[in-house]
CHARMM internal coordinates of N, CA and C (Angstrom, degrees):
IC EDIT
DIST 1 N 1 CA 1.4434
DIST 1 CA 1 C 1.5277
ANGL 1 N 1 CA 1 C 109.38
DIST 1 C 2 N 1.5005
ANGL 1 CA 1 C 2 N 118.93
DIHE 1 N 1 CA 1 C 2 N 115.24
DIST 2 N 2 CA 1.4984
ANGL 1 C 2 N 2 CA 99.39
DIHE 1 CA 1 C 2 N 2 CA 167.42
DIST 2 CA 2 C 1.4901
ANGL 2 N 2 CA 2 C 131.52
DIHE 1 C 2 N 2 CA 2 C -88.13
DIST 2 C 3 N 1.1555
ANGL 2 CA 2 C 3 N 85.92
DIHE 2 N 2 CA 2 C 3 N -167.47
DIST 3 N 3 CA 1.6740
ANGL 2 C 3 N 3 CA 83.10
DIHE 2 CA 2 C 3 N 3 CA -165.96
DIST 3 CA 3 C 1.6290
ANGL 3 N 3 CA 3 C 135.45
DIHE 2 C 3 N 3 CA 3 C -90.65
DIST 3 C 4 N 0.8248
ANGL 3 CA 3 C 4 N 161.45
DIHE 3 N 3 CA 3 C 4 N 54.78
DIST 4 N 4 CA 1.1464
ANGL 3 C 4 N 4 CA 161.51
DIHE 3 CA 3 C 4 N 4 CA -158.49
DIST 4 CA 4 C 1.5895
ANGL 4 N 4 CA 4 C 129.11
DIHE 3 C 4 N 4 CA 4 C -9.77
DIST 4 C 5 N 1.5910
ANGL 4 CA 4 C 5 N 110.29
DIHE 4 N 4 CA 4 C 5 N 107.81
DIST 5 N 5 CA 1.6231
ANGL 4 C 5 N 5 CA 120.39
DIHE 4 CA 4 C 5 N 5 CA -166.03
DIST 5 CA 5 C 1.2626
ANGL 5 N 5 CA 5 C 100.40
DIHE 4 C 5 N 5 CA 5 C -86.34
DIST 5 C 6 N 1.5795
ANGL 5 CA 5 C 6 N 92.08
DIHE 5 N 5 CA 5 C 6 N 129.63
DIST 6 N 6 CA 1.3658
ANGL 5 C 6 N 6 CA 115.02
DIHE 5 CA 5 C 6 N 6 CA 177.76
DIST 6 CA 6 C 2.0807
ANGL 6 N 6 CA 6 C 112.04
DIHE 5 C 6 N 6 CA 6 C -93.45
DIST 6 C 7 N 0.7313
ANGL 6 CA 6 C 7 N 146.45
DIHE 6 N 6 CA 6 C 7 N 150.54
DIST 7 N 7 CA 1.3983
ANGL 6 C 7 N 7 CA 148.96
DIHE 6 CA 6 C 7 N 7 CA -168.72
DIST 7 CA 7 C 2.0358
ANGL 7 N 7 CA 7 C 90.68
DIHE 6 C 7 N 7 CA 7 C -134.27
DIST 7 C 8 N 2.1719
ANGL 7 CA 7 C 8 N 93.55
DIHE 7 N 7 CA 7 C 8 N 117.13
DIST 8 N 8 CA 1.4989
ANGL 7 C 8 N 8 CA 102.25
DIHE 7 CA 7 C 8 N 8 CA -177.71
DIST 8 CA 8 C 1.4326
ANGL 8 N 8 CA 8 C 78.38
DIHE 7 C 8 N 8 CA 8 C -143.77
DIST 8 C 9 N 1.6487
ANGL 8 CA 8 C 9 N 104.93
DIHE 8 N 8 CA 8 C 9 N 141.78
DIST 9 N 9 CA 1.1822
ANGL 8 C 9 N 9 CA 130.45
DIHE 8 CA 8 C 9 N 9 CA 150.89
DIST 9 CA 9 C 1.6119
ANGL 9 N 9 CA 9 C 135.47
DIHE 8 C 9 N 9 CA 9 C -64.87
DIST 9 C 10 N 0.8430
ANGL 9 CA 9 C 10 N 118.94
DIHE 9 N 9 CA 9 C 10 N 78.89
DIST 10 N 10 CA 1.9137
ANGL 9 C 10 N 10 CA 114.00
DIHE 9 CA 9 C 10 N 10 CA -169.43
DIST 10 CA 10 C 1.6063
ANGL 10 N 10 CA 10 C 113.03
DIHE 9 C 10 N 10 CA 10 C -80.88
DIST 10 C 11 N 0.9762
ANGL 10 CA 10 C 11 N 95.35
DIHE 10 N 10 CA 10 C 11 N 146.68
DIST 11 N 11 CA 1.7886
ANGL 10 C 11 N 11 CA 119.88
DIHE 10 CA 10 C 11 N 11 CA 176.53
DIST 11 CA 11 C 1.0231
ANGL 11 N 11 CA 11 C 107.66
DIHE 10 C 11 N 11 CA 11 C -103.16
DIST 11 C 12 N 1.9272
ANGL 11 CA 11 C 12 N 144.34
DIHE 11 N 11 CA 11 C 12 N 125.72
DIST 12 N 12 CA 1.0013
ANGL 11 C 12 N 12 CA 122.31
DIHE 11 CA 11 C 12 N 12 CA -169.93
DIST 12 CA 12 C 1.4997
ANGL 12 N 12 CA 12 C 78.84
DIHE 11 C 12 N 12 CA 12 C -157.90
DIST 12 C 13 N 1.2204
ANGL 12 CA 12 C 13 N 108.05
DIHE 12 N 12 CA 12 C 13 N 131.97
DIST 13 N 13 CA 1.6588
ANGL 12 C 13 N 13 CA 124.88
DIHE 12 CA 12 C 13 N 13 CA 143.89
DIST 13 CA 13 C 1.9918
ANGL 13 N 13 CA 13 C 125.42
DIHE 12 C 13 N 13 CA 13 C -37.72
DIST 13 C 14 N 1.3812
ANGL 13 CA 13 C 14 N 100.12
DIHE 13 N 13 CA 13 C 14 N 143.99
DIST 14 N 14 CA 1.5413
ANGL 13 C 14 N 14 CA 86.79
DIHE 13 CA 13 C 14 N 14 CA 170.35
DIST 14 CA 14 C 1.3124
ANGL 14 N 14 CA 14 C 111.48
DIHE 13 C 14 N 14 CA 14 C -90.43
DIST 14 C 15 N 1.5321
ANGL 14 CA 14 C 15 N 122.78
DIHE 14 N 14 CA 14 C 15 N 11.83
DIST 15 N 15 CA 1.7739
ANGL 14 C 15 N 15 CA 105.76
DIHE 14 CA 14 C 15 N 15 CA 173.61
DIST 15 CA 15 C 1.9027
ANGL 15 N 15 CA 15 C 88.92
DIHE 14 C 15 N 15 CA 15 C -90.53
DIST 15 C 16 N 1.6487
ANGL 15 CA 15 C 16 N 121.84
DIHE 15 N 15 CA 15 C 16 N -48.23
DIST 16 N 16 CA 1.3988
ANGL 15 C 16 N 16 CA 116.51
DIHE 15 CA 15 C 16 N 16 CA -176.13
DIST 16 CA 16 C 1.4419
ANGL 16 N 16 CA 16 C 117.49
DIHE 15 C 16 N 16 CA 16 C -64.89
DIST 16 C 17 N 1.8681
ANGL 16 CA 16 C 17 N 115.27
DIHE 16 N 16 CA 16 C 17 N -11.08
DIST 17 N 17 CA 1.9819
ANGL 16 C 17 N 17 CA 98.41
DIHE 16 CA 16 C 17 N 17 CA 144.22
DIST 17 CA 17 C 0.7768
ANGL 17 N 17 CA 17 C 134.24
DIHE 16 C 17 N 17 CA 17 C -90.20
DIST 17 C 18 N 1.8950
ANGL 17 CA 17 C 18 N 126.76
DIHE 17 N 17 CA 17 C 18 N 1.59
DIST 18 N 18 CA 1.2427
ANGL 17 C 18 N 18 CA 121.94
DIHE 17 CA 17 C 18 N 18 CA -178.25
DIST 18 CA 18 C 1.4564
ANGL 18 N 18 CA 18 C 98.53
DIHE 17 C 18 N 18 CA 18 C -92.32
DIST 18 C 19 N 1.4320
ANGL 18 CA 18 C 19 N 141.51
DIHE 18 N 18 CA 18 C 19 N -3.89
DIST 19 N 19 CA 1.2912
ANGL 18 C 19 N 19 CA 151.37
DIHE 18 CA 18 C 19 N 19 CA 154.66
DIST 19 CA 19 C 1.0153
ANGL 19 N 19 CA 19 C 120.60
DIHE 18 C 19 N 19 CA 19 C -53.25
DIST 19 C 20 N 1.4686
ANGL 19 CA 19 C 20 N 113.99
DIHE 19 N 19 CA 19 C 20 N -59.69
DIST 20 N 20 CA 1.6120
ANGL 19 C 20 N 20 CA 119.53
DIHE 19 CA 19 C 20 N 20 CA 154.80
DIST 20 CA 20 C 1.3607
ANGL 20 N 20 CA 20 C 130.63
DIHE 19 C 20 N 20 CA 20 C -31.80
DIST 20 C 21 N 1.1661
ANGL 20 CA 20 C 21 N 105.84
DIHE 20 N 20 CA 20 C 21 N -41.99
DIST 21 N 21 CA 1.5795
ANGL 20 C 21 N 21 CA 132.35
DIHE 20 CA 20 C 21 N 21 CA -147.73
DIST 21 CA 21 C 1.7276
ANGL 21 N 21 CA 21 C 105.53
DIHE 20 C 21 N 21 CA 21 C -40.79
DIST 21 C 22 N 2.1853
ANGL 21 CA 21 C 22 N 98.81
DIHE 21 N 21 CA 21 C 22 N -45.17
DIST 22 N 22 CA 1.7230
ANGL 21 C 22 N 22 CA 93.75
DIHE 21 CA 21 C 22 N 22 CA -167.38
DIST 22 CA 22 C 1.7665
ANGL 22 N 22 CA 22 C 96.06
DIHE 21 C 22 N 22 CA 22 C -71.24
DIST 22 C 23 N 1.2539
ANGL 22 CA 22 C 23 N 107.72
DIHE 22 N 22 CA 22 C 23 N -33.59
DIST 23 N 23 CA 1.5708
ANGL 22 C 23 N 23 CA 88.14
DIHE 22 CA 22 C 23 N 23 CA -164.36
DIST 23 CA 23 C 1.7724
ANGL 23 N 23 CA 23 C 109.44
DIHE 22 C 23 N 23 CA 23 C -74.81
DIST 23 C 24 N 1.4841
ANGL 23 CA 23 C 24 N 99.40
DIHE 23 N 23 CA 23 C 24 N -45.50
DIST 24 N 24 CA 1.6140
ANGL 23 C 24 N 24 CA 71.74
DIHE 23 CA 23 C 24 N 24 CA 163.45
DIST 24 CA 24 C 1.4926
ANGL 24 N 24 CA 24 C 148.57
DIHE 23 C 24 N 24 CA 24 C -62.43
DIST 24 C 25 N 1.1639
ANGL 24 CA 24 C 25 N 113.79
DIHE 24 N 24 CA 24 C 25 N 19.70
DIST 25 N 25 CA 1.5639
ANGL 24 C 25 N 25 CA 136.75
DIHE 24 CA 24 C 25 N 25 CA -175.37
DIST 25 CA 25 C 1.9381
ANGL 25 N 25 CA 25 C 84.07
DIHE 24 C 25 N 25 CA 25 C -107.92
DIST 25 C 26 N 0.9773
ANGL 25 CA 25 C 26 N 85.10
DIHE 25 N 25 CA 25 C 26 N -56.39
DIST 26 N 26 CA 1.9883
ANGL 25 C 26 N 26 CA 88.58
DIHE 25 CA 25 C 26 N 26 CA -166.65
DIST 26 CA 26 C 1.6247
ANGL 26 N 26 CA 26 C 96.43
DIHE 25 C 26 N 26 CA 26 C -51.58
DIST 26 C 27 N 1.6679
ANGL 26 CA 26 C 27 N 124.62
DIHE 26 N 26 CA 26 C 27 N -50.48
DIST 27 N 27 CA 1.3603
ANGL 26 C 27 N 27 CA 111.26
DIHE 26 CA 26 C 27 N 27 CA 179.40
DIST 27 CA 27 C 1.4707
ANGL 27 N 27 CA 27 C 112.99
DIHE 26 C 27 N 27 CA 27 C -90.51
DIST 27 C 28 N 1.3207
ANGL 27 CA 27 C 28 N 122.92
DIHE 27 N 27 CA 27 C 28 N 68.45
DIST 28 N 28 CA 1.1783
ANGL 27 C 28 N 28 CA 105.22
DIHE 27 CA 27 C 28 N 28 CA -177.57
DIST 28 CA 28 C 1.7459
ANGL 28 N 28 CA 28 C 135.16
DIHE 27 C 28 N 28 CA 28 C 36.00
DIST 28 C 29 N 1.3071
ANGL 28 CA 28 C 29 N 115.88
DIHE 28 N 28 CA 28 C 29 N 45.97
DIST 29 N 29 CA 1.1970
ANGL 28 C 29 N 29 CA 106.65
DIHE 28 CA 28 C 29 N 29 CA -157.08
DIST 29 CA 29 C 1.2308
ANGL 29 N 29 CA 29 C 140.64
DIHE 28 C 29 N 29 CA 29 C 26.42
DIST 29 C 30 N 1.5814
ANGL 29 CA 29 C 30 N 103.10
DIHE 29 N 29 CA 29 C 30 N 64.89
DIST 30 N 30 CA 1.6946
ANGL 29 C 30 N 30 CA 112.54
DIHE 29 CA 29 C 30 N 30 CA -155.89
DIST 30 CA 30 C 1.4473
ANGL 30 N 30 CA 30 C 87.90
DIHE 29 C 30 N 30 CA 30 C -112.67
DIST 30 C 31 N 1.1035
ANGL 30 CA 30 C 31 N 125.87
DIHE 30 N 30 CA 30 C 31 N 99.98
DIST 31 N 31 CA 1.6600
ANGL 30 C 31 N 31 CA 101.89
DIHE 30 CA 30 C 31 N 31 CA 169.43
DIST 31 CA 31 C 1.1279
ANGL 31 N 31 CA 31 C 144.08
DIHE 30 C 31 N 31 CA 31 C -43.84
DIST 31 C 32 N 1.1836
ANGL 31 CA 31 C 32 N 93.90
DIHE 31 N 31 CA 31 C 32 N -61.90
DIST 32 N 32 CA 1.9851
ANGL 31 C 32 N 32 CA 106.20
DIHE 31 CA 31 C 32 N 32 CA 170.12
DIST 32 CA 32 C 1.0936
ANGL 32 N 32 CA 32 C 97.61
DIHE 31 C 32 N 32 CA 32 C -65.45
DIST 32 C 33 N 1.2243
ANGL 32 CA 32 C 33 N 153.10
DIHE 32 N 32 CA 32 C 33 N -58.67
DIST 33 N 33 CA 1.8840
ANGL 32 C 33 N 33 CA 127.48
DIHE 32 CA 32 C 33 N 33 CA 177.83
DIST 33 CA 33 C 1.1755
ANGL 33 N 33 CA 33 C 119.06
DIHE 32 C 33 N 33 CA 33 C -31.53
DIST 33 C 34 N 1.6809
ANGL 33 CA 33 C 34 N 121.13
DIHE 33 N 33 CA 33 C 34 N -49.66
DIST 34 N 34 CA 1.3934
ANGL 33 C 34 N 34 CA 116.65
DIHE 33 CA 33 C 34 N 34 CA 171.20
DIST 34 CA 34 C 1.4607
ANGL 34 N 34 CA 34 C 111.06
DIHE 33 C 34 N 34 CA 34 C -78.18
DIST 34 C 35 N 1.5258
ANGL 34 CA 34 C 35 N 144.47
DIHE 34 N 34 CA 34 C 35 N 0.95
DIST 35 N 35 CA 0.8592
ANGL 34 C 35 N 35 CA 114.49
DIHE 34 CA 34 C 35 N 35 CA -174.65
DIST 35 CA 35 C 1.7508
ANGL 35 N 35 CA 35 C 85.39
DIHE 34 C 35 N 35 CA 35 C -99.85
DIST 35 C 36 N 1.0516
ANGL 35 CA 35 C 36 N 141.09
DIHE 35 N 35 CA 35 C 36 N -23.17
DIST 36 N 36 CA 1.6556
ANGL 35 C 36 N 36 CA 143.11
DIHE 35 CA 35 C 36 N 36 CA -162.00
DIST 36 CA 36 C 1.5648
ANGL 36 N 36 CA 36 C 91.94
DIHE 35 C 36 N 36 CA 36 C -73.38
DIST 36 C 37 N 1.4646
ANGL 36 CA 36 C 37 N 118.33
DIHE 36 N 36 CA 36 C 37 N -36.73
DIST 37 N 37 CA 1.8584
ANGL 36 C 37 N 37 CA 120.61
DIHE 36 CA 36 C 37 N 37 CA -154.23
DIST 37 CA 37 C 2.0682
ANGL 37 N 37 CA 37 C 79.77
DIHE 36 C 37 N 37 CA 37 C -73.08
DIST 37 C 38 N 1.9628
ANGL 37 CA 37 C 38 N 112.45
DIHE 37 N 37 CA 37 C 38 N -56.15
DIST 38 N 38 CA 1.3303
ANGL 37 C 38 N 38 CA 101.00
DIHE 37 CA 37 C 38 N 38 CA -156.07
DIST 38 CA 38 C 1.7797
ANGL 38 N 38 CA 38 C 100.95
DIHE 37 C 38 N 38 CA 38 C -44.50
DIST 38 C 39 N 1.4922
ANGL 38 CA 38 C 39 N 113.27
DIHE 38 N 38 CA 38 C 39 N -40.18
DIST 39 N 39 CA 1.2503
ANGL 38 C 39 N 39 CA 117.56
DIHE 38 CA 38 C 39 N 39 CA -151.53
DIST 39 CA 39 C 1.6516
ANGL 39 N 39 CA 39 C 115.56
DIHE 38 C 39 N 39 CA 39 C -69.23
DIST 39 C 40 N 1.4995
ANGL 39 CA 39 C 40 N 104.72
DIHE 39 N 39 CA 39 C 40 N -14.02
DIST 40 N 40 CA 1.5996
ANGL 39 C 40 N 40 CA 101.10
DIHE 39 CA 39 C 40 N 40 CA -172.35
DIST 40 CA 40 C 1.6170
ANGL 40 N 40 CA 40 C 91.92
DIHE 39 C 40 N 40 CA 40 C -111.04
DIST 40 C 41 N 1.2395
ANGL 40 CA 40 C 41 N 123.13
DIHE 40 N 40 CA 40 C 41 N -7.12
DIST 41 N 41 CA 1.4087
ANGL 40 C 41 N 41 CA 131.06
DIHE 40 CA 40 C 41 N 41 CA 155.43
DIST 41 CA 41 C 1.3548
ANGL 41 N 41 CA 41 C 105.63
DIHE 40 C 41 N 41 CA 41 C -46.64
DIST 41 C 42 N 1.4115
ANGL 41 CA 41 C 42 N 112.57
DIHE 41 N 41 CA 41 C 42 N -65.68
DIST 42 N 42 CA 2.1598
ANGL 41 C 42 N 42 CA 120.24
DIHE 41 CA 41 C 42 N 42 CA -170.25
DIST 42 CA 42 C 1.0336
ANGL 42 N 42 CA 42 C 97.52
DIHE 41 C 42 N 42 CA 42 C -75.15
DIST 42 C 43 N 1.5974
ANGL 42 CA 42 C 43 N 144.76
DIHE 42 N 42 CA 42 C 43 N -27.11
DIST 43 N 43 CA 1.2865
ANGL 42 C 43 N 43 CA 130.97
DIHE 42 CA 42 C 43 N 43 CA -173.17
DIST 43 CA 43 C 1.6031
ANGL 43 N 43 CA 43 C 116.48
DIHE 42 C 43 N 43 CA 43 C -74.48
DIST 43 C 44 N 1.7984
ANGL 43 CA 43 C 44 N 99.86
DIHE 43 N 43 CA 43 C 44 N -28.04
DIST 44 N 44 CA 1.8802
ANGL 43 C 44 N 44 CA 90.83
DIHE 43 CA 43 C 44 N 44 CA 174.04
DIST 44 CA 44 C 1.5028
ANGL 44 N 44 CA 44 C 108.41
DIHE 43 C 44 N 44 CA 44 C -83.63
DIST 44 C 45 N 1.4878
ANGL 44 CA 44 C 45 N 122.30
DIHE 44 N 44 CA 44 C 45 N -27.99
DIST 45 N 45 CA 1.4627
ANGL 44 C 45 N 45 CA 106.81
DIHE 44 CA 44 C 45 N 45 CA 167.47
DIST 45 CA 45 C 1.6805
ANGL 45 N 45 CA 45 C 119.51
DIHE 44 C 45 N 45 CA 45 C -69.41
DIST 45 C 46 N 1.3517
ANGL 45 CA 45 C 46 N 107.19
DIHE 45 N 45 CA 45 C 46 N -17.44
DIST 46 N 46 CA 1.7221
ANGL 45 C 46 N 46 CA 104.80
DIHE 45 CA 45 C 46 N 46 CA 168.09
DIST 46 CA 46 C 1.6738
ANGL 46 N 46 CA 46 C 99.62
DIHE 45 C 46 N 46 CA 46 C -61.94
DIST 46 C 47 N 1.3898
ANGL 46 CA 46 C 47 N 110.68
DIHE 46 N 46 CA 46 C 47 N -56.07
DIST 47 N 47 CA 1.3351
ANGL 46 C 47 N 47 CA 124.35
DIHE 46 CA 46 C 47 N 47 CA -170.19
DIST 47 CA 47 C 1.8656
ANGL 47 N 47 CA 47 C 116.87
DIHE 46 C 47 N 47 CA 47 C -47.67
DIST 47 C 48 N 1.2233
ANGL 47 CA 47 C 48 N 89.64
DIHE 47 N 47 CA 47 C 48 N -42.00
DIST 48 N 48 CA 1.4925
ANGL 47 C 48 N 48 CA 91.02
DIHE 47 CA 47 C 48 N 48 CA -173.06
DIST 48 CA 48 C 2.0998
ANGL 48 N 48 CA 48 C 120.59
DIHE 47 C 48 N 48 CA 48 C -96.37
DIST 48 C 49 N 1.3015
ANGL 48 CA 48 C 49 N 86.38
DIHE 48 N 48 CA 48 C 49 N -10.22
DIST 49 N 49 CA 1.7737
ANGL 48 C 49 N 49 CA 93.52
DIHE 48 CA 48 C 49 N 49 CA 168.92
DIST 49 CA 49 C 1.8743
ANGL 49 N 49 CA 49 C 114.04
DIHE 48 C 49 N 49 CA 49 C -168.00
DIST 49 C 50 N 1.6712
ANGL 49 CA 49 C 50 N 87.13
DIHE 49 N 49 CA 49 C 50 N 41.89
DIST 50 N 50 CA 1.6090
ANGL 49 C 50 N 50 CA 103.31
DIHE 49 CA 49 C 50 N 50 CA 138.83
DIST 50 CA 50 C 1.5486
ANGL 50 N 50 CA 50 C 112.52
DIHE 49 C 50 N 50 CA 50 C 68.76
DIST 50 C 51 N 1.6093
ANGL 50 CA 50 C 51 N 114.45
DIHE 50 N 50 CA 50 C 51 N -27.15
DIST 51 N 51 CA 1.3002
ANGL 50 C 51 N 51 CA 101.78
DIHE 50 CA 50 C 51 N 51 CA 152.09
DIST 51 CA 51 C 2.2380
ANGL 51 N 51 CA 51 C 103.43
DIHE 50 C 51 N 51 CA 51 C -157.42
DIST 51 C 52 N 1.2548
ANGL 51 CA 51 C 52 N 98.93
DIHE 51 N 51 CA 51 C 52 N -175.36
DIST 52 N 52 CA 1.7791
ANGL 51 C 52 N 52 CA 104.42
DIHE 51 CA 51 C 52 N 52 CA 173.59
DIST 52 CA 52 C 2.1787
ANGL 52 N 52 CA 52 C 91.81
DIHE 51 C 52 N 52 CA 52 C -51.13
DIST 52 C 53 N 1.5079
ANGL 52 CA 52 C 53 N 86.73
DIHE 52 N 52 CA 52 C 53 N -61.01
DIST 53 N 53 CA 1.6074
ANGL 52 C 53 N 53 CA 104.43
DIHE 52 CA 52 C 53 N 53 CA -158.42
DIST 53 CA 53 C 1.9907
ANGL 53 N 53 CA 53 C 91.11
DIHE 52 C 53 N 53 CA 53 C -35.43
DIST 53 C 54 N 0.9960
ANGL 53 CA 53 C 54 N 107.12
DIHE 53 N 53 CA 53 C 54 N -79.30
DIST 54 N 54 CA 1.3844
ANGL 53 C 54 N 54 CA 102.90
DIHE 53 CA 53 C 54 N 54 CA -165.83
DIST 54 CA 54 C 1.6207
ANGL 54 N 54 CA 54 C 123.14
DIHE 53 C 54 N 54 CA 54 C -74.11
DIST 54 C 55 N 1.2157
ANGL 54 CA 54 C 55 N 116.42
DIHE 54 N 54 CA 54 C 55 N 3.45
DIST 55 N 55 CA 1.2334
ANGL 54 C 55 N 55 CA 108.08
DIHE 54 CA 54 C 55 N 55 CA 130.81
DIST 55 CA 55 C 1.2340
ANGL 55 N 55 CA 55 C 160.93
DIHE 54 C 55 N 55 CA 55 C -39.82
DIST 55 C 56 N 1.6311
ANGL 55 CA 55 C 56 N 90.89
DIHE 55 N 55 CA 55 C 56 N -58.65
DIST 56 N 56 CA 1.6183
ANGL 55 C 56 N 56 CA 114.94
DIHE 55 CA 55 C 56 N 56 CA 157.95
DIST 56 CA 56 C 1.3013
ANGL 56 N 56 CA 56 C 132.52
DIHE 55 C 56 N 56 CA 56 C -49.27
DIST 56 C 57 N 1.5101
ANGL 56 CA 56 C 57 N 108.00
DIHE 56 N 56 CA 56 C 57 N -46.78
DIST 57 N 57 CA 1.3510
ANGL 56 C 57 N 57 CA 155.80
DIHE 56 CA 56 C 57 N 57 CA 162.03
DIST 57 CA 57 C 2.0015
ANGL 57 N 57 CA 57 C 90.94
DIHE 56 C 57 N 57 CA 57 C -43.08
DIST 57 C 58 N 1.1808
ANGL 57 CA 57 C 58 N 135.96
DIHE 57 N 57 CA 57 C 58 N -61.20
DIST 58 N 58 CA 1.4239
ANGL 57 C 58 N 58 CA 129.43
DIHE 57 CA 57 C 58 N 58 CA -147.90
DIST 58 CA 58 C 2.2006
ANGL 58 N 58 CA 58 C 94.12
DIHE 57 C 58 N 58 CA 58 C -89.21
DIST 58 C 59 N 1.9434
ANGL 58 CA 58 C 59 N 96.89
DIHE 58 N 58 CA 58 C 59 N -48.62
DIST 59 N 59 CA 1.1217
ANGL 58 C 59 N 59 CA 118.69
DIHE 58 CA 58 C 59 N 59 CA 173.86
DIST 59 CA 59 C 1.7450
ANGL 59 N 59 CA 59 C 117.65
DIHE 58 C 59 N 59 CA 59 C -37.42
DIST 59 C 60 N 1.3045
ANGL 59 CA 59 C 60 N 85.86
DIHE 59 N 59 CA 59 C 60 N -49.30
DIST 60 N 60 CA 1.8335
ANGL 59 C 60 N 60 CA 106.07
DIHE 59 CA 59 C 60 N 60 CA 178.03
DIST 60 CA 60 C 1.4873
ANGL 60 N 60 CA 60 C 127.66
DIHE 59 C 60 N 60 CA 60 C -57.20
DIST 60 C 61 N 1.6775
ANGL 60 CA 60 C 61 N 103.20
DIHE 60 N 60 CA 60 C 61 N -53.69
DIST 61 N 61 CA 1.5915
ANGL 60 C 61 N 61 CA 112.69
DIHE 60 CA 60 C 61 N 61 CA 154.93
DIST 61 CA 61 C 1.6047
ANGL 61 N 61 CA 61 C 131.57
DIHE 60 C 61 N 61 CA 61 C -62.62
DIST 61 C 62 N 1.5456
ANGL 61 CA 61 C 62 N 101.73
DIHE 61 N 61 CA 61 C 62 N -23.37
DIST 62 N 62 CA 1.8390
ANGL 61 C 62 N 62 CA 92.36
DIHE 61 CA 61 C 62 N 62 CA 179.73
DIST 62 CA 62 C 1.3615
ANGL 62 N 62 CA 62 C 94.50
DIHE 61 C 62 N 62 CA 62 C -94.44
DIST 62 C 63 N 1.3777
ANGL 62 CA 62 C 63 N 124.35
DIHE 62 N 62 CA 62 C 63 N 20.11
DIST 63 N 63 CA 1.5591
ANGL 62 C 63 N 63 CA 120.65
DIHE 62 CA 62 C 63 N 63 CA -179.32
DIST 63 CA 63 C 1.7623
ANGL 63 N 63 CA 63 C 86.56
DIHE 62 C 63 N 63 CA 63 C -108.26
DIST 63 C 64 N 0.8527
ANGL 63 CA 63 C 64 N 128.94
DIHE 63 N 63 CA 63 C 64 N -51.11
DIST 64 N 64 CA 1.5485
ANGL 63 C 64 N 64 CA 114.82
DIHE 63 CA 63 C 64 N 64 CA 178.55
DIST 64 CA 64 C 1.6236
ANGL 64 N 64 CA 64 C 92.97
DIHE 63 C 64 N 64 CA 64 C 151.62
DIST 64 C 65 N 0.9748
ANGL 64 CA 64 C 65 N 117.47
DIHE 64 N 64 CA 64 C 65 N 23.93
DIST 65 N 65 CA 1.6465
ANGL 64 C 65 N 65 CA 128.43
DIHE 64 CA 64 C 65 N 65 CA -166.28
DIST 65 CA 65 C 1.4684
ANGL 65 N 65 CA 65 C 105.89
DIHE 64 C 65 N 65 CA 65 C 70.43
DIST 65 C 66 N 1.1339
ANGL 65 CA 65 C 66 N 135.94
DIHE 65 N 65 CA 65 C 66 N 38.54
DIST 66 N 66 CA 1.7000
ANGL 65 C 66 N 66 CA 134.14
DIHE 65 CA 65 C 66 N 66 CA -174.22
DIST 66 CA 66 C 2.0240
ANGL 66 N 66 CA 66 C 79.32
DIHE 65 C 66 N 66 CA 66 C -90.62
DIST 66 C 67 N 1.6268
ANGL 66 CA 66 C 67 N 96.13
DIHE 66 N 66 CA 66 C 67 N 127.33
DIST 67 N 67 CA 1.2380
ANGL 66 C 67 N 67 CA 110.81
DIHE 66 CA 66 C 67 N 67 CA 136.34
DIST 67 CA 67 C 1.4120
ANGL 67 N 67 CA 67 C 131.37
DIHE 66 C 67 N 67 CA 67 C -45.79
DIST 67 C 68 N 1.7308
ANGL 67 CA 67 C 68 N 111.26
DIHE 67 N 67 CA 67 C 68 N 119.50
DIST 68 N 68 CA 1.5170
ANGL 67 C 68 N 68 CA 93.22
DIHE 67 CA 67 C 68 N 68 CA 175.49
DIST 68 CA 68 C 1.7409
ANGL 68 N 68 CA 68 C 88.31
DIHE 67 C 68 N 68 CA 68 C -145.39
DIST 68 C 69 N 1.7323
ANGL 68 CA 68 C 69 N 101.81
DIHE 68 N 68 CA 68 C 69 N 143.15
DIST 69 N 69 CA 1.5184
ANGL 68 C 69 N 69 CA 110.00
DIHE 68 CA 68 C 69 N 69 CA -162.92
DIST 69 CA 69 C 1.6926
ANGL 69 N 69 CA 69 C 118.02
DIHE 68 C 69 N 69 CA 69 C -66.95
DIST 69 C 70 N 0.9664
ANGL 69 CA 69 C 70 N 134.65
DIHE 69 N 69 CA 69 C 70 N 179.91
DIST 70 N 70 CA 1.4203
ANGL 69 C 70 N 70 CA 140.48
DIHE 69 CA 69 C 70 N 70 CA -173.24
DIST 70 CA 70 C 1.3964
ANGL 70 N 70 CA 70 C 100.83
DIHE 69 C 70 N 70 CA 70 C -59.65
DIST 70 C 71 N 1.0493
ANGL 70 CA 70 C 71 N 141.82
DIHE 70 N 70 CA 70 C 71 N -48.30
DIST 71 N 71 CA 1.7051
ANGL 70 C 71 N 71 CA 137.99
DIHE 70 CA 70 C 71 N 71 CA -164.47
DIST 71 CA 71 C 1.5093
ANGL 71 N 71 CA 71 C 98.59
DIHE 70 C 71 N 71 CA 71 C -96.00
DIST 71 C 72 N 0.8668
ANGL 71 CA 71 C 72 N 153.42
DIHE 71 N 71 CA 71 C 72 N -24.49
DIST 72 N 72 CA 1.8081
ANGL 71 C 72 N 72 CA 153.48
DIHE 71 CA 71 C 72 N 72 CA -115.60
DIST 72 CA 72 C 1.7508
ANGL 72 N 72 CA 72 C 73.49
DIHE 71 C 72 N 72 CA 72 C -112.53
DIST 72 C 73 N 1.1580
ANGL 72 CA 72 C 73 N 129.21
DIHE 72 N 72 CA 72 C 73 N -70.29
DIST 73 N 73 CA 1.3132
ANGL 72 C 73 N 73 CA 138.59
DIHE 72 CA 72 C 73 N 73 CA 176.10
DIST 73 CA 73 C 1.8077
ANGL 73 N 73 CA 73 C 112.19
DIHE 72 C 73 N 73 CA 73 C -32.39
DIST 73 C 74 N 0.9298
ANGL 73 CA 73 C 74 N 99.73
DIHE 73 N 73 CA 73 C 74 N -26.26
DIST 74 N 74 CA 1.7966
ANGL 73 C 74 N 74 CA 98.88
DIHE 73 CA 73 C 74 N 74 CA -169.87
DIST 74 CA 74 C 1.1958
ANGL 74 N 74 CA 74 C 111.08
DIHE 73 C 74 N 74 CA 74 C -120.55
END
COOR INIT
IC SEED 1 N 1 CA 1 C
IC BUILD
């Protein structure tokens, strides 16, 4: 069964497209490819320690405790 496309308008900063930038090179400048890759990207760190927050949180300590912001991680 496939899946049903949804059509969303995004607002995005030019520092959060120049973030984009490698993967949209990686999908052919496909947007929604890179935005589906970030999204199943956060879903295995949801997956593997239950939310973004404590991700960051695990990410942060094997960094030496360096703060690093909500997206920087993904």
């Amino acid at each position: 069964m496939k899946s049903k496309i949804v059509r969303k308008n995004v607002s995005l900063s030019e520092e959060h497209l120049r973030k984009l930038s490698p993967l949209l090179e990686k999908n052919g400048y496909n947007f929604s490819a890179a935005i589906r890759r970030v999204i199943e990207f956060a879903a295995k760190f949801i997956d593997n320690f239950g939310s973004l927050e404590e991700a960051e949180k695990n990410i942060a300590l094997k960094k030496g405790s360096k703060q690093i912001s909500e997206f920087e991680a993904v």
